[in-house]
C-alpha positions in Angstrom: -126.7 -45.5 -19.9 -123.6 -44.6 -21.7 -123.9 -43.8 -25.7 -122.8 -47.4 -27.8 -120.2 -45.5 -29.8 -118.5 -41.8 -29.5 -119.8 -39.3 -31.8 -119.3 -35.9 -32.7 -121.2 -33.4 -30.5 -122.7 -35.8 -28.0 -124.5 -34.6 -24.8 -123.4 -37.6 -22.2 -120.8 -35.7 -20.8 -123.1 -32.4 -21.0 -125.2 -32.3 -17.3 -125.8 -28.7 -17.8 -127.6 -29.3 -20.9 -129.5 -32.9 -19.7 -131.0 -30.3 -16.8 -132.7 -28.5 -18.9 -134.0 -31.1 -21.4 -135.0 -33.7 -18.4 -136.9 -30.8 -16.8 -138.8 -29.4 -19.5 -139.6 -33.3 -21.1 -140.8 -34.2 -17.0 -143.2 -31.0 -17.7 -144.6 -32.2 -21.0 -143.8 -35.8 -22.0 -145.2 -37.5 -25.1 -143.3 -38.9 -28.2 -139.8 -38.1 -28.3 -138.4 -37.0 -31.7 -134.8 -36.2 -32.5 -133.6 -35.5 -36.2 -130.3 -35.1 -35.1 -129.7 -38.3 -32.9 -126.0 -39.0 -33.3 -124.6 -40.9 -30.5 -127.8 -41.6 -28.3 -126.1 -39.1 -25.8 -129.8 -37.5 -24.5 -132.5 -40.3 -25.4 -130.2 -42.9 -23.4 -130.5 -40.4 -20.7 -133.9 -39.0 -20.6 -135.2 -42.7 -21.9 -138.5 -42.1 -23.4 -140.9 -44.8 -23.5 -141.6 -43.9 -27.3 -138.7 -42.2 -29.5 -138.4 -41.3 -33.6 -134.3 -41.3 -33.7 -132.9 -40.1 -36.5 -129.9 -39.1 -38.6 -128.9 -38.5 -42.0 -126.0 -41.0 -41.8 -127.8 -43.9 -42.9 -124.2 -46.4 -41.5 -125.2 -44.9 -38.3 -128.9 -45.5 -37.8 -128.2 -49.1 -39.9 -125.9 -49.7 -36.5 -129.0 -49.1 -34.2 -131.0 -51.5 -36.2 -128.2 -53.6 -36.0 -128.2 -53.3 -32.3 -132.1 -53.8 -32.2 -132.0 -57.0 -33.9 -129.0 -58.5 -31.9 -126.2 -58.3 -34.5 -123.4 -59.7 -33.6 -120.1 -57.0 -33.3 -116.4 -58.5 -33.1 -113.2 -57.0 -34.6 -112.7 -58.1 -38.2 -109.8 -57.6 -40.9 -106.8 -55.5 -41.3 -108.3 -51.4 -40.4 -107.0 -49.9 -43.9 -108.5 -53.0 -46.2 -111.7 -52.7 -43.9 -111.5 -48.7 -44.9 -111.5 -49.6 -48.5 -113.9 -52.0 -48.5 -116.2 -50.2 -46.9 -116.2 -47.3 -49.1 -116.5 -48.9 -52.1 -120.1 -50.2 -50.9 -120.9 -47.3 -49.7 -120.0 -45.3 -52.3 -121.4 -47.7 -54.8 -125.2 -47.7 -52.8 -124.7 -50.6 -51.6 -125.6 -52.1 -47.8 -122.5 -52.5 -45.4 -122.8 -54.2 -42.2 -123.1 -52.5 -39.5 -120.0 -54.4 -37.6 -118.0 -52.9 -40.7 -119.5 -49.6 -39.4 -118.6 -49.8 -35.7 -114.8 -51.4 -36.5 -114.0 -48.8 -37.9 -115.3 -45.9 -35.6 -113.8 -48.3 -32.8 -110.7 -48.4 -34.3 -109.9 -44.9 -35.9 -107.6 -42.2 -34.8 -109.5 -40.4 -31.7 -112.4 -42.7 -32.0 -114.2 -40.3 -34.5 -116.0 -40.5 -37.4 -115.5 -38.2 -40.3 -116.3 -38.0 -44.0 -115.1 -36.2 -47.0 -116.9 -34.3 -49.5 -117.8 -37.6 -51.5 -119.3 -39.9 -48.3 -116.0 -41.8 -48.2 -114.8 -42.4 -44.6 -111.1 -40.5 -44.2 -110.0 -41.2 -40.7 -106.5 -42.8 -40.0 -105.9 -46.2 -37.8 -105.7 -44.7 -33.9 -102.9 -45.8 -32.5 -101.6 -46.2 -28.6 -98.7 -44.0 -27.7 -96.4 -47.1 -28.1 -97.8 -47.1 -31.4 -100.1 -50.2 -31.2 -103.3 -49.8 -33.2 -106.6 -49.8 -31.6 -108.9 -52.5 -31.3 -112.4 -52.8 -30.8 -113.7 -53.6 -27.4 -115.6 -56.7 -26.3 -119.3 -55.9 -25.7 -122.5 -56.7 -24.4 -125.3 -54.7 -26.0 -128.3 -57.3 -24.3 -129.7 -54.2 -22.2 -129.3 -51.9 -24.9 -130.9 -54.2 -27.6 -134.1 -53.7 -24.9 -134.3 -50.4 -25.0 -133.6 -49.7 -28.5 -136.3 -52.3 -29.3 -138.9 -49.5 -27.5 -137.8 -46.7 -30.6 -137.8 -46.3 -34.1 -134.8 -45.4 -36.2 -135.3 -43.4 -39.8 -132.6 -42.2 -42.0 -133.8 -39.0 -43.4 -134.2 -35.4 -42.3 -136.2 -33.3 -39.9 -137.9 -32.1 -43.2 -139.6 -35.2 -43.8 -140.3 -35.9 -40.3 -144.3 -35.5 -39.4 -144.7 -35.2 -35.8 -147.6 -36.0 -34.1 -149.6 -34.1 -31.9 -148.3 -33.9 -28.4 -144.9 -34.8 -29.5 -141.7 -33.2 -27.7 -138.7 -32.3 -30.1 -135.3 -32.3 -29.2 -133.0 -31.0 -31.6 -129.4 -31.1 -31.9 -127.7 -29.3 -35.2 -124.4 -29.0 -35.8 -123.6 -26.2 -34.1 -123.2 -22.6 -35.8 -119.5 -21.7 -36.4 -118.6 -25.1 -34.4 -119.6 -27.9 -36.6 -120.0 -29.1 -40.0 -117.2 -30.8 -42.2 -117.8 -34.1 -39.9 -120.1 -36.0 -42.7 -121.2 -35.7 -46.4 -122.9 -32.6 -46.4 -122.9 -28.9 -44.8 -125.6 -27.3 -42.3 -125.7 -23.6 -43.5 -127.1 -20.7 -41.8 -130.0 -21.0 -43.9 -130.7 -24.2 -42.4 -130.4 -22.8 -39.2 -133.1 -20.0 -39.9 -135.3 -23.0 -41.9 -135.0 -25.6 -38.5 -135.9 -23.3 -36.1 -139.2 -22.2 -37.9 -140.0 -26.2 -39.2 -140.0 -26.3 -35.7 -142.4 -23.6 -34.7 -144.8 -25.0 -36.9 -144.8 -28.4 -35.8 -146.6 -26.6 -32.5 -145.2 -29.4 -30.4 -142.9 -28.2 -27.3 -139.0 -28.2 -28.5 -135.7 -27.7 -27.0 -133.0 -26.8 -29.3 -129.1 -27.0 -28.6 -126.7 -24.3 -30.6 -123.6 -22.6 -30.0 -124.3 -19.3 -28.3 -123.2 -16.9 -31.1 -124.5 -13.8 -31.8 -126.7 -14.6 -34.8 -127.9 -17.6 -33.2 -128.9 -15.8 -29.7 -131.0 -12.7 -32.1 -132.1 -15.6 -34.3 -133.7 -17.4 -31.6 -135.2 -14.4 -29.8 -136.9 -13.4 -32.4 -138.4 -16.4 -32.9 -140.0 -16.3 -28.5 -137.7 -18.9 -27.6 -136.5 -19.3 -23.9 -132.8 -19.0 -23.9 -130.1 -20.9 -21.4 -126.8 -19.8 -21.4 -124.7 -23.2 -20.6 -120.7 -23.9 -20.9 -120.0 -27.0 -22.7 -116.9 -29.4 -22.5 -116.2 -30.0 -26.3 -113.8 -32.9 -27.1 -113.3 -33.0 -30.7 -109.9 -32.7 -31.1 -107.2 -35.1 -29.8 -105.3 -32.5 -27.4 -108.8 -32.9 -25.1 -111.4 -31.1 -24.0 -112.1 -27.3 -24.0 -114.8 -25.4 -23.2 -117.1 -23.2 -25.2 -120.0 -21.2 -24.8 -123.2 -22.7 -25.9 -127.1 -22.6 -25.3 -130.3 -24.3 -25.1 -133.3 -22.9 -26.2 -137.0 -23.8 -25.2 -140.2 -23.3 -26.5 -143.2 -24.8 -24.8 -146.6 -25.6 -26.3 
């Protein structure tokens, strides 16, 4: 199944990477947990039965629960009001619908989604080439709401996460040197070092996706992980895609 939104970073259009993660999941199985869930790219392809999703954007996993409970999703007000509105909940604590949420990502300039410093959502209205902004599409989430209904969706980070015995981790950071100015909140190098060894300890099996830089290669060597060199199709910025050297790195329990 195709991710509900675009995101940042997603895996749908990564085969190289799915390989890898469906083959070593086939081998071990158990609960599926993935602190970095973004855009459902990899659960809505390997499909667990049983799945802990989560992501520090709490808009993001408040859409899920959205989509788990049958919310209903239809284009709504002028895109810059909408904007405005929106942050001004947000950035007051308080709870904004998740079709607010999904207008918005629908709607923006490159279909991303991209915070400042302060939470507040800064991306423009996209716009057609004749200059006609973009709507929202119509959709049918019936089949998704089913599947979503099998996992469980937390706002908060790997940190906090327990997982239980037997689990398999699947973890998706932003990527060293690649990513990081995308939402409230930066992902260091020291967060790098700190995620790979949260995960050792855990002593459930984990596959880990990173950009294949020199640091992160040594890093993860050092650390007895199984390292697979992939090239990845990035489309972040509105010229289109380009490709980048990235890997994904096992360790089995």
């Amino acid at each position: 199944m195709k991710p509900l939104i675009r995101w940042v970073g997603g895996k749908y259009h990564q085969p190289n990477v799915i390989e890898i993660v469906r083959d070593c999941y086939a081998r071990h199985g158990g609960s599926w947990i993935e602190p970095f869930c973004g855009g459902l790219g990899m659960a809505l392809q390997i499909n667990p039965d049983r799945a802990i999703l989560s992501d520090l954007n709490r808009h993001l996993i408040d859409f899920y629960r959205g989509v788990q409970e049958g919310g209903s999703f239809c284009q709504v007000g002028e895109y810059y009001e909408l904007r405005s509105l929106f942050n001004k909940h947000a950035l007051e604590g308080r709870y904004v619908p998740p079709n607010y949420f999904w207008n918005l990502q629908s709607r923006s300039h490159n279909g991303i989604w991209r915070e400042n410093a302060s939470g507040a959502f800064n991306v423009p209205e996209g716009r057609s080439k004749d200059g006609i902004p973009r709507g929202c599409p119509e959709v049918d989430w019936s089949a998704y709401q089913e599947l979503l209904m099998k996992w469980e969706f937390q706002c908060q980070s790997y940190e906090e996460l327990a997982p239980p015995s037997g689990s398999f981790l699947y973890l998706d950071p932003p990527y060293d040197e690649v990513y990081s100015k995308y939402q409230k909140g930066d992902f260091y190098w020291e967060d790098q070092v700190k995620l790979v060894e949260w995960a050792i300890a855990s002593n459930c099996t984990f596959v880990i996706s990173n950009s294949a830089s020199d640091r992160i290669v040594e890093l993860y060597r050092s650390h007895g992980l199984t390292i697979h060199e992939v090239v990845e199709k990035r489309n972040v910025r509105a010229k289109g895609d380009r490709t980048a050297n990235a890997l994904v790195a096992v360790k089995e329990f």
